[in-house]
C-alpha angles and dihedrals in degrees: 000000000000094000096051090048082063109052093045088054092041087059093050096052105045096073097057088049101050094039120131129209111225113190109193116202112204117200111202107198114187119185124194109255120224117256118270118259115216112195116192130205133185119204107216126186138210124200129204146088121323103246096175126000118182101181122240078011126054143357130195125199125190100218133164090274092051132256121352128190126199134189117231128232136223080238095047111117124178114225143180123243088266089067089255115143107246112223101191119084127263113260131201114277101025123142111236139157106221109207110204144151135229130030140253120007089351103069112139123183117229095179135002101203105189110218094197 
């Protein structure tokens, strides 16, 4: 019974005996963030006849205001009015509204939807 008493007392104690202080130090470091750019961009469209078409380059659309060329995009898909890629060229003659952005000389097509 002695002996047990020590032992029990033995493994009470020993925690206590062998315990370590840790102190943890935590640097908090904030930097100023650069102010958010916001781009905009307006997708504009044009609607007519396909006068000239050279896939993955150049399209050219007779509208109201005359002929219009666009460059085409790697982006650049033809679609149905359902929203479906066509997988057939554009021909000469075809009615299409051409979605781009940008003006000028820097008209580039996102989407040819073919409205045939």
């Amino acid at each position: 019974m002695k002996k047990s008493m020590i032992t029990l007392a033995c493994a009470m104690i020993a925690p206590i005996a062998f315990a370590q202080t840790s102190t943890t130090t935590t640097e908090q470091t904030t930097t100023a963030a650069a102010p958010a750019t916001t781009t905009e961009t307006t997708t504009t469209y044009s609607a007519g006849t396909v006068t000239t078409y050279e896939p993955g380059k150049t399209i050219v659309v007779k509208s109201d205001a005359g002929p219009v060329s666009f460059a085409l995009g790697t982006a650049a898909r033809i679609v149905d009015g359902a929203g479906k890629i066509v997988t057939a060229p554009l021909r000469s003659g075809q009615k299409v509204r051409v979605y781009y952005t940008g003006t000028g000389e820097k008209r580039v097509v996102e989407r040819v939807q073919v409205e045939d």
